[in-house]
N, CA, C and O atoms as a DFTB+ gen file, in Angstrom:
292 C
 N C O
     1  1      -7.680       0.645     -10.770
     2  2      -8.362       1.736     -10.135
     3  2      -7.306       2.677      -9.551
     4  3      -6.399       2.082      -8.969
     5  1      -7.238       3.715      -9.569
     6  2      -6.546       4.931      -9.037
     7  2      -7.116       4.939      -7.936
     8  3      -8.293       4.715      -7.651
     9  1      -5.673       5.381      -6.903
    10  2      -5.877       5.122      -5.527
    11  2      -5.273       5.972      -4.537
    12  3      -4.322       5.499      -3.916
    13  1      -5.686       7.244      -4.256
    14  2      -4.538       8.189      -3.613
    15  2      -4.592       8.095      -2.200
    16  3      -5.617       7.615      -1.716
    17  1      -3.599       8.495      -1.384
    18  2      -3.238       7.816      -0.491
    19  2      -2.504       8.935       0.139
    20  3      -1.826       9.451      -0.749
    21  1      -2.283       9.702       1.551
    22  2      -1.529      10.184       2.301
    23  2       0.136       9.682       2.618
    24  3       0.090       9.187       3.744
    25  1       1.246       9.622       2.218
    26  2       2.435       9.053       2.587
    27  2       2.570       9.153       4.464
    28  3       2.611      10.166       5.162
    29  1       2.603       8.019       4.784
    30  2       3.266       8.605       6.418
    31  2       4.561       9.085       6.606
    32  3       5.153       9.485       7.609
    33  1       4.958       8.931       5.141
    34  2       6.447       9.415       5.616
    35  2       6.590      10.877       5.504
    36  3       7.140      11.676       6.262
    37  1       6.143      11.000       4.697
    38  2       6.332      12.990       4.423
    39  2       5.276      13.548       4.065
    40  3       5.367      14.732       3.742
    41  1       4.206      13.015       4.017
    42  2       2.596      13.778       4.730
    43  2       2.319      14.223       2.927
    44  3       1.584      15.169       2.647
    45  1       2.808      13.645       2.170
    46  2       2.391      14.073       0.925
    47  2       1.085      13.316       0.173
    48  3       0.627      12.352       0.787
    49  1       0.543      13.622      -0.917
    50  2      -0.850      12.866      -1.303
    51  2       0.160      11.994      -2.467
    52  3       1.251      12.520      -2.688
    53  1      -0.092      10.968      -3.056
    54  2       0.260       9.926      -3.918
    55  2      -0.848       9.108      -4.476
    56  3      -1.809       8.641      -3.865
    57  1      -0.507       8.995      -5.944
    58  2      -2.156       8.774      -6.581
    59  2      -1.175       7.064      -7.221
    60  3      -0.075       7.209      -7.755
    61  1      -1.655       5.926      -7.083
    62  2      -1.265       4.809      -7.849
    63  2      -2.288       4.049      -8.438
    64  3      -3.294       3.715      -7.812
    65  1      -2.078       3.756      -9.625
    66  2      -3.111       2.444     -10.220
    67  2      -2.669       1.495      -9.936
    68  3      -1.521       1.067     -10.060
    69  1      -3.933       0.897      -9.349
    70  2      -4.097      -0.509      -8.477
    71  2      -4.522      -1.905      -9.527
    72  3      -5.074      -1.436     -10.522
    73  1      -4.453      -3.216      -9.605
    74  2      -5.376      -3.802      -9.628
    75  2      -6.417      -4.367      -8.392
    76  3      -6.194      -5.390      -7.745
    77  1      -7.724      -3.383      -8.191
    78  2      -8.058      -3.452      -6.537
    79  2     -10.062      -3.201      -7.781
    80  3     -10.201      -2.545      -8.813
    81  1     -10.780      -3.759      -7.268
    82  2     -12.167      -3.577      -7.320
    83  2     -12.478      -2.534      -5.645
    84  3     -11.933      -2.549      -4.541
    85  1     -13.945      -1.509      -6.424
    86  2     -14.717      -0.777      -5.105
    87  2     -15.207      -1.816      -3.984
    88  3     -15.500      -1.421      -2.856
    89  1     -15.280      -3.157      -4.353
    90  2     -15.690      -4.140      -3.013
    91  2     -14.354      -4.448      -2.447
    92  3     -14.338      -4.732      -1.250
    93  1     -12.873      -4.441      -3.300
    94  2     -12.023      -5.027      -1.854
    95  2     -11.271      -3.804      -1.262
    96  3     -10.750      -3.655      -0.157
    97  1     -11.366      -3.025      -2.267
    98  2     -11.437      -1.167      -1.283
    99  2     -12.369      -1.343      -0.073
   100  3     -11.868      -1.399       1.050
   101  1     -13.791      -1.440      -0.254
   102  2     -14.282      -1.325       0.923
   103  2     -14.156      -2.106       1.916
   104  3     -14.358      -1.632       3.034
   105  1     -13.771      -3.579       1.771
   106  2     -13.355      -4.556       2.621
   107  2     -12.322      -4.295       3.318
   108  3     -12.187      -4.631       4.495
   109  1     -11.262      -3.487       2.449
   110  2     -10.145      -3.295       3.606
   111  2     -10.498      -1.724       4.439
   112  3      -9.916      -1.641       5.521
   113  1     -11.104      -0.871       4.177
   114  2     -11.773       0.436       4.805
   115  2     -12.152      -0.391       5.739
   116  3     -11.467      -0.257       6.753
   117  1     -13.072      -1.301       5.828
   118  2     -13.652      -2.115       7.011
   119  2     -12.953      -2.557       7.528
   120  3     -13.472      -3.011       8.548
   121  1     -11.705      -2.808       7.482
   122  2     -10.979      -3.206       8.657
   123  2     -10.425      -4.356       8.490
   124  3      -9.582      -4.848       9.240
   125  1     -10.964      -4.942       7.294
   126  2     -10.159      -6.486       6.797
   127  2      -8.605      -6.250       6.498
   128  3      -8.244      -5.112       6.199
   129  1      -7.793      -7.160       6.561
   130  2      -6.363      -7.036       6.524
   131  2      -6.094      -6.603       4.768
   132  3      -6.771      -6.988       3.814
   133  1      -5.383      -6.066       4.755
   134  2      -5.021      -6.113       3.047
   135  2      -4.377      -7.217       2.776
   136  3      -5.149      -7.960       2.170
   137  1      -3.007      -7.863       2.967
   138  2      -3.124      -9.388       2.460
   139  2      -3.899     -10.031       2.447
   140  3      -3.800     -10.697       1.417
   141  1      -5.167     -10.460       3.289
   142  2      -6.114     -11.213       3.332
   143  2      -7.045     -11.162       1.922
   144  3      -7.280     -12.124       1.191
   145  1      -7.602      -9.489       1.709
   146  2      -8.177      -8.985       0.731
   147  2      -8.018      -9.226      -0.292
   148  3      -8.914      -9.802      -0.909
   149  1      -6.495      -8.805      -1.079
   150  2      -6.089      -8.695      -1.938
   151  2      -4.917      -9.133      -2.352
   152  3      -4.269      -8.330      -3.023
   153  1      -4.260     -10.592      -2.070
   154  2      -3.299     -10.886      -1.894
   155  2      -2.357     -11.116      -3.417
   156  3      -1.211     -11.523      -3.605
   157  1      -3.423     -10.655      -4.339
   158  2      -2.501     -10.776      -6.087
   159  2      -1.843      -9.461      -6.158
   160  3      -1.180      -9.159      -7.151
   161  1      -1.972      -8.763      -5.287
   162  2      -1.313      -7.230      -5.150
   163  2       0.601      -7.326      -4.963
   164  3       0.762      -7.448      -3.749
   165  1       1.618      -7.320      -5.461
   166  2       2.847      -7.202      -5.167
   167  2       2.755      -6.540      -3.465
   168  3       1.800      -5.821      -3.171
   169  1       3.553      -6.783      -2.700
   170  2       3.735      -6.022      -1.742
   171  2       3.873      -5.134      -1.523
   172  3       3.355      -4.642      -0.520
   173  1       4.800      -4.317      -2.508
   174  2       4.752      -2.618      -2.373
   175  2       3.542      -2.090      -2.503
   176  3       3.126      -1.142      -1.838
   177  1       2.732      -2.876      -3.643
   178  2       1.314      -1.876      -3.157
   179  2       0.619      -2.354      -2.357
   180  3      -0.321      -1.570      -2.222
   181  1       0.450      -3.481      -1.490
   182  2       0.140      -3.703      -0.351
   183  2       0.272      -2.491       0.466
   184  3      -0.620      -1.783       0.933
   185  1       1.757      -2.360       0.568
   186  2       1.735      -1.489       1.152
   187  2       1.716       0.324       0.961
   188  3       1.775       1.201       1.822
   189  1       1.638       0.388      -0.112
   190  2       0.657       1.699      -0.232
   191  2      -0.504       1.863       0.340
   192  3      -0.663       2.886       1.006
   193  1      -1.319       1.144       0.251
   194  2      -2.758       1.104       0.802
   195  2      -2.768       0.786       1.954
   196  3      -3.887       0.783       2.467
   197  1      -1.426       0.340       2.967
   198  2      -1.716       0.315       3.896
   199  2      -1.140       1.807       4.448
   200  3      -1.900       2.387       5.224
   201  1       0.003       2.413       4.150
   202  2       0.701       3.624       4.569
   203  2       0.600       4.824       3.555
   204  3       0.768       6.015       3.813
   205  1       0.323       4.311       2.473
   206  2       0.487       5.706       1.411
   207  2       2.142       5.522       0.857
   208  3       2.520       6.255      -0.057
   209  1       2.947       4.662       1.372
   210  2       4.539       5.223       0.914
   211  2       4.265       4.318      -0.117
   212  3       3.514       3.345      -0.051
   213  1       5.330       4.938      -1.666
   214  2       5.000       4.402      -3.139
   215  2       6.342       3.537      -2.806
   216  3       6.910       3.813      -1.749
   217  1       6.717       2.833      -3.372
   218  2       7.673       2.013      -3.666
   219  2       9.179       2.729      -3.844
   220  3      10.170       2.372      -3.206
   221  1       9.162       3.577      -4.622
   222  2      10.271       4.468      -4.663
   223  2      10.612       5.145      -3.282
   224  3      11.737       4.963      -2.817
   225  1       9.855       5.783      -2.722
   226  2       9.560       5.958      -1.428
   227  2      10.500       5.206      -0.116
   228  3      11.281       5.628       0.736
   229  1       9.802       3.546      -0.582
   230  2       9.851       2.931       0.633
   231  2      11.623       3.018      -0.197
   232  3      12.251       3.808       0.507
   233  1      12.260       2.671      -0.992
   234  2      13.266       2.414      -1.428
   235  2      14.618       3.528      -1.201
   236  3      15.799       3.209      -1.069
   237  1      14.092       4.775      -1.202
   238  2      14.967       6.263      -0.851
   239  2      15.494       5.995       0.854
   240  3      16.570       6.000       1.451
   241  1      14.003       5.759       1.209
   242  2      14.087       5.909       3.138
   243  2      14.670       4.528       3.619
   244  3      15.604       4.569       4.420
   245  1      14.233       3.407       3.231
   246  2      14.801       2.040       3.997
   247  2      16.039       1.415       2.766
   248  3      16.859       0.958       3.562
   249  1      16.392       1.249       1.937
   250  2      17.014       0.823       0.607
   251  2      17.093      -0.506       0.395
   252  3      16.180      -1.131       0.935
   253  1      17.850      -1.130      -0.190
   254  2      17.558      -2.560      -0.073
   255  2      16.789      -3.190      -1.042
   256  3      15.965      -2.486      -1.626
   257  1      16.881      -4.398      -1.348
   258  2      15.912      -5.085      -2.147
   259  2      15.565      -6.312      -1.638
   260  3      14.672      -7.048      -2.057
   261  1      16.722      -6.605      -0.209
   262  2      15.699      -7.179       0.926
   263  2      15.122      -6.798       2.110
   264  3      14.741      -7.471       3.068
   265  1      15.113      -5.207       1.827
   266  2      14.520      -4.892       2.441
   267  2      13.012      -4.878       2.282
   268  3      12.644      -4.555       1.153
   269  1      11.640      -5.276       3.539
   270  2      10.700      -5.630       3.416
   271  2       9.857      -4.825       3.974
   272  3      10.034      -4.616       5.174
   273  1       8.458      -3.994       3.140
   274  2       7.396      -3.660       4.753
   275  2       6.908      -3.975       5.420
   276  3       5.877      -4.503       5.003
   277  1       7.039      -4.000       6.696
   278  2       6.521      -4.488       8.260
   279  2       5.286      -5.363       7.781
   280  3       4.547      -5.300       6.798
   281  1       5.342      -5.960       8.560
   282  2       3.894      -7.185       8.390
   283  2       3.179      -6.136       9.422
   284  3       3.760      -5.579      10.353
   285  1       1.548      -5.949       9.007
   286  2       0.626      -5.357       8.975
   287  2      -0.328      -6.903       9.879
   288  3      -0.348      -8.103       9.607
   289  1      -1.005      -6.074      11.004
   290  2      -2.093      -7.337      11.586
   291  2      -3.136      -6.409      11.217
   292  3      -4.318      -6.710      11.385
């Protein structure tokens, strides 16, 4: 599913294909955790859906390949 998303980092729109169904979209809109939800998701798109930043993104601004995104409650 295509999934666009606001970046917090530079306020831009970003469109990614997910493997995500309209029920665990709405589960996490509701407020459910996204690991909890959808935990076959790689982490980077975890964390898209939680911030909007794409992977390349998180990789320009923090670098690293141990570098990790923040654990999300």
């Amino acid at each position: 599913m295509l999934i666009t998303r606001i970046s917090q980092l530079d306020g831009q729109e970003y469109t990614m294909d997910l493997n995500i169904t309209l029920a665990e979209l709405a589960r996490i809109r509701a407020g459910q955790l996204v690991q909890t939800v959808v935990p076959h998701l790689p982490r980077e798109e975890r964390e898209f859906l939680i911030s909007g930043i794409t992977p390349d993104a998180w990789e320009k601004t923090f670098g690293g390949v141990d570098t990790e995104p923040p654990a999300h409650q």
